[in-house]
C-alpha positions in Angstrom: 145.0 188.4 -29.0 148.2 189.1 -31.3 149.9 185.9 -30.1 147.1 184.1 -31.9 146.6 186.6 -34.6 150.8 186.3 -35.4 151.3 183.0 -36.1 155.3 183.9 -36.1 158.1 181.3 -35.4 160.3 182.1 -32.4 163.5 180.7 -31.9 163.2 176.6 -31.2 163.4 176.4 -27.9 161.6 179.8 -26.8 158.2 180.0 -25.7 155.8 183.0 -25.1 154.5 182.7 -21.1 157.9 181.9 -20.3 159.6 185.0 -22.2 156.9 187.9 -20.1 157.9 186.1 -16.9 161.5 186.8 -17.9 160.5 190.2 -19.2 158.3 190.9 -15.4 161.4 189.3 -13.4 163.8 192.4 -15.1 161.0 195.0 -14.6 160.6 194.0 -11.0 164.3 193.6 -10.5 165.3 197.2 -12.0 161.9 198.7 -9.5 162.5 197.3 -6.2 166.0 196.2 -6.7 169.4 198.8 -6.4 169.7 200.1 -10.0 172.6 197.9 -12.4 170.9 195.0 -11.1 168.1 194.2 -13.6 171.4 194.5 -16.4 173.2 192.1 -14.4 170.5 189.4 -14.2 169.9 190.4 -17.6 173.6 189.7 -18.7 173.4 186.5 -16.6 170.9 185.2 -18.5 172.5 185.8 -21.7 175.9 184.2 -20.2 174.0 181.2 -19.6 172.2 180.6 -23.1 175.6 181.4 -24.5 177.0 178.4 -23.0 174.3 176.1 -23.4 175.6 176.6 -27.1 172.6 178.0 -28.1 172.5 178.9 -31.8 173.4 182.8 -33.1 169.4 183.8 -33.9 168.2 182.5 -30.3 171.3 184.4 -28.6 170.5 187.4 -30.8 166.9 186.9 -29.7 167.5 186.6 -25.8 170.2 189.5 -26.0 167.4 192.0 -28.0 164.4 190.7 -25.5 166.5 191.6 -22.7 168.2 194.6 -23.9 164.2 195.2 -24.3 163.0 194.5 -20.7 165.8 196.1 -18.9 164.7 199.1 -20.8 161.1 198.8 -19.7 162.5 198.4 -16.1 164.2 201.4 -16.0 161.6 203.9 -17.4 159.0 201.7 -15.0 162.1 203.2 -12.7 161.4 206.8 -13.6 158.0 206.7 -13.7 157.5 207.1 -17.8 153.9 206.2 -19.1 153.8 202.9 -19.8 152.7 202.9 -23.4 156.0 204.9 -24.8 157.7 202.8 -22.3 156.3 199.6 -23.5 156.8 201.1 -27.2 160.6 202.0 -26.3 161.6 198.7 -25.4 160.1 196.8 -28.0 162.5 198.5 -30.5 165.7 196.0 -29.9 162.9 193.3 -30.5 161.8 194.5 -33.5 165.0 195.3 -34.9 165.9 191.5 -34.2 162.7 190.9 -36.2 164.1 192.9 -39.2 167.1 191.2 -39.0 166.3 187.9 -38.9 163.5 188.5 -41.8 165.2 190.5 -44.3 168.9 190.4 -43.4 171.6 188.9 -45.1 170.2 185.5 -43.9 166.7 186.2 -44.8 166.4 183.5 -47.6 167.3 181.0 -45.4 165.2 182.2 -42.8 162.2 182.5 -45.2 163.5 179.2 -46.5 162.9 177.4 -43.3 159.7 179.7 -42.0 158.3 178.2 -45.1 158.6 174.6 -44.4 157.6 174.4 -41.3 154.0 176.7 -42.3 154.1 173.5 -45.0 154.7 170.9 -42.3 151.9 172.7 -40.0 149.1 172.7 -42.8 150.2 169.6 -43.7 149.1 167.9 -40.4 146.0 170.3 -39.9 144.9 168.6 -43.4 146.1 164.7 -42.1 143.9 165.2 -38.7 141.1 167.0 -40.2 140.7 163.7 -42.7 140.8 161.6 -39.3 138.2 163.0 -37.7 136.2 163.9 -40.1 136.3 160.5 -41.8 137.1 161.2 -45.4 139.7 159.7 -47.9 142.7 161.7 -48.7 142.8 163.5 -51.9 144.2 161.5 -55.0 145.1 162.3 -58.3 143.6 166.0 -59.5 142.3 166.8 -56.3 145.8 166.3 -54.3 147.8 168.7 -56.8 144.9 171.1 -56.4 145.2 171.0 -52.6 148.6 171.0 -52.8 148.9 174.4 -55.3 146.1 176.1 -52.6 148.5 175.0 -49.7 151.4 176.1 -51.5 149.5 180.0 -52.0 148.6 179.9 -48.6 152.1 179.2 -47.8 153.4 182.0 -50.2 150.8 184.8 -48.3 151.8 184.1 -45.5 155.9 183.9 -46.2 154.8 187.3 -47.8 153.4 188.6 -44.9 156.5 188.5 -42.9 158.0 190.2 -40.8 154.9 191.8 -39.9 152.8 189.8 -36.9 156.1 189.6 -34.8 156.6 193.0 -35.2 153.1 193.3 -34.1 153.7 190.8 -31.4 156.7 192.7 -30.1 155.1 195.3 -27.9 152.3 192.6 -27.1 155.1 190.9 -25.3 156.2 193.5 -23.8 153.3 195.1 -22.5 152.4 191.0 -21.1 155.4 190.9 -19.3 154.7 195.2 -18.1 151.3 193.3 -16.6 152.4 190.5 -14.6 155.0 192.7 -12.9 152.7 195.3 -12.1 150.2 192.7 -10.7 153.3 191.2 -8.4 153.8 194.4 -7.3 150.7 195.8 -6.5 149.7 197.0 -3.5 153.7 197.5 -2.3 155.9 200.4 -2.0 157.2 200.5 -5.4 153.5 200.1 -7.3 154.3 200.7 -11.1 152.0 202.8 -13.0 148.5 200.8 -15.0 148.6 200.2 -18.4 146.4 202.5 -20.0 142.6 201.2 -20.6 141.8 199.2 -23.6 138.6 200.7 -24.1 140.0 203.9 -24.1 142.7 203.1 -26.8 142.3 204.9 -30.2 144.7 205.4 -33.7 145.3 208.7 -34.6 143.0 209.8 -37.6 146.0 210.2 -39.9 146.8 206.8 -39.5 144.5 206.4 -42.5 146.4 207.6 -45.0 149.2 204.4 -44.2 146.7 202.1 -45.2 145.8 204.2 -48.4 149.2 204.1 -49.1 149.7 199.8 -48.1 146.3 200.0 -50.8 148.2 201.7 -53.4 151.5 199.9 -53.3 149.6 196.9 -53.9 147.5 198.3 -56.4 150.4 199.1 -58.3 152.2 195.5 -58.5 155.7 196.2 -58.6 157.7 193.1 -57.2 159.5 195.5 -55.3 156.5 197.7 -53.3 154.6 194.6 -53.5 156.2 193.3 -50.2 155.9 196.3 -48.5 152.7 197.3 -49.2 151.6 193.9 -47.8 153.2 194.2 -44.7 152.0 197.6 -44.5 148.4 196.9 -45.0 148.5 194.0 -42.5 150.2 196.1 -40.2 147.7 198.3 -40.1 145.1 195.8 -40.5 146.2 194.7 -37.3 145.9 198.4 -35.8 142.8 198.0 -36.6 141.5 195.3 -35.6 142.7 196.0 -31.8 141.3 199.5 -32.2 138.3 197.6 -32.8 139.2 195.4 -29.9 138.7 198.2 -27.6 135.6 199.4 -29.2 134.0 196.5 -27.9 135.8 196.5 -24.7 134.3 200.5 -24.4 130.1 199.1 -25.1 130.9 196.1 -22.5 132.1 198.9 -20.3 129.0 200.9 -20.9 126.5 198.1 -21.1 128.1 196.8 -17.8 128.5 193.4 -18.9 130.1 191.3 -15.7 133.5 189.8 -16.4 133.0 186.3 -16.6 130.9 187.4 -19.4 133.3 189.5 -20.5 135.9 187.2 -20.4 133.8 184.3 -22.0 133.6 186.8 -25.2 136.9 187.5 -25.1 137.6 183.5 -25.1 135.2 183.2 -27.9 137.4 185.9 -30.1 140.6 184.0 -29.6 138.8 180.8 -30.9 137.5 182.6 -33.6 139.8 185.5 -34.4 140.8 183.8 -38.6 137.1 183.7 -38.7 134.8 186.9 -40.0 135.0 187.9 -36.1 138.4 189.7 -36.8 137.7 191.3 -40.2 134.4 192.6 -38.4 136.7 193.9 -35.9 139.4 195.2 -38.2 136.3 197.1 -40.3 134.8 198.5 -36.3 137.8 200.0 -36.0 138.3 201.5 -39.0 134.4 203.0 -39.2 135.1 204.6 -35.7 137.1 207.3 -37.9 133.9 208.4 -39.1 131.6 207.6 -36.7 133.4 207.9 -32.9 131.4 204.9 -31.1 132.8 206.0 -28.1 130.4 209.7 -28.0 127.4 207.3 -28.0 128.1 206.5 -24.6 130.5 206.5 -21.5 132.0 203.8 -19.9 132.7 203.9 -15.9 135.7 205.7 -15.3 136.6 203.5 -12.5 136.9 200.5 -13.8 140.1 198.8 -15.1 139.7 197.6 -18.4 
């Protein structure tokens, strides 16, 4: 669900499915393997990148990702909860994120983030006209679409480096789940993640979107960033929070997988739609309101 809520740009030639099987194959290594090992495959893979010439961001990226994983594979080691774990390790990947968004490079990173969101909308507009039929704009109506693109652009741009932050545990917790699910059953069985539908902000964590409101109520160029990224950071808190509400009535309503997993396919089509601010605003009410005493789902059942 954050992979299509993000919309972030990895590194060229770095994809997501491939990056959790790297991040399972050093939490499996550092369980059922002797201990330095998962760092020695880890440095391996770095070795190799680097002399594939890769450029500095997608070395920086590998090295943070699998600073990251080995991480995760030793507290999987010790038997550490898996959320702080999963938390823990995400830190070298967000701190890459930073970085690369607002480090000494960041206008040239925003620079090029920003053409290829162009680019993208650009060819969303050319196949939508193709398929739908219709002329392309001319005259008026092409600098209008063009100044609406260019705002879209600009919100987004401003937006960063927020959904791969959020992303960066998402990652990690993907690649946590498909180790755990190779070793299931075995000797060295890692500990579950904990339930979605159980999964719940902190009350406090209110007062960060009050304050995300308030820097952008106050319009400074310099808190105007932050209180963007803040408010869609939380936005985003939200809107899992509200995630596992419905995961929690499913639950308690007993709804069957496939069904479950048919709604779940539906969000992920639909998730720019009104289905994720009605999410983002169920998560937010259950401050108040505490869906979760109107009911109990089974505790049995891994969700």
């Amino acid at each position: 669900m954050l992979f299509a809520l993000g919309g972030a740009e990895l590194p060229e030639r770095f994809l997501w499915t491939p990056l959790a099987l790297w991040v399972a194959l050093l939490v499996w290594s550092a369980v059922k393997l002797p201990r330095l090992s998962a760092p020695a495959l880890g440095a391996v893979g770095v070795a190799v990148l680097a002399l594939t010439h890769a450029p500095w961001n997608e070395l920086t990226f590998a090295l943070a990702l699998t600073v990251g994983a080995v991480s995760l594979g030793a507290s999987a080691r010790a038997h550490v909860r898996p959320g702080p774990a999963i938390l823990l390790a995400s830190v070298p990947l967000m701190a890459w994120v930073v970085g690369y968004f607002l480090g000494p490079d960041h206008l040239a990173a925003e620079a090029g983030f920003r053409r290829e969101l162009m680019a993208g909308q650009q060819q969303w507009l050319e196949l939508f006209s193709r398929f739908s039929r219709l002329d392309a704009p001319t005259g008026d109506a092409k600098q209008a679409l063009n100044e609406l693109l260019k705002r879209v652009v600009d919100a987004n741009v401003l937006l960063m480096p927020t959904p791969p932050l959020a992303q960066a545990p998402a990652l990690m917790a993907w690649g946590y789940s498909l180790a755990a699910v190779a070793m299931e059953g075995g000797e060295h069985e890692l500990r579950p993640l904990p339930a979605v539908s159980r999964m719940r902000l902190p009350d406090g964590a209110v007062w960060l979107l009050c304050l995300a409101l308030f820097l952008l109520v106050v319009r400074r160029p310099a808190l105007l960033r932050t209180g963007a990224n803040l408010g869609a950071l939380m936005a985003v808190a939200y809107f899992c929070q509200g995630i596992s509400i419905l995961a929690f009535m499913a639950l308690a309503l007993r709804v069957v997988w496939l069904t479950a997993a048919a709604l779940l396919a539906l969000a992920l089509l639909l998730v720019f739609t009104p289905f994720s601010l009605f999410a983002c605003v169920l998560g937010l009410a259950d401050i108040w309101l505490d869906f979760r005493r109107l009911g109990s789902a089974p505790e049995n059942v891994n969700s």
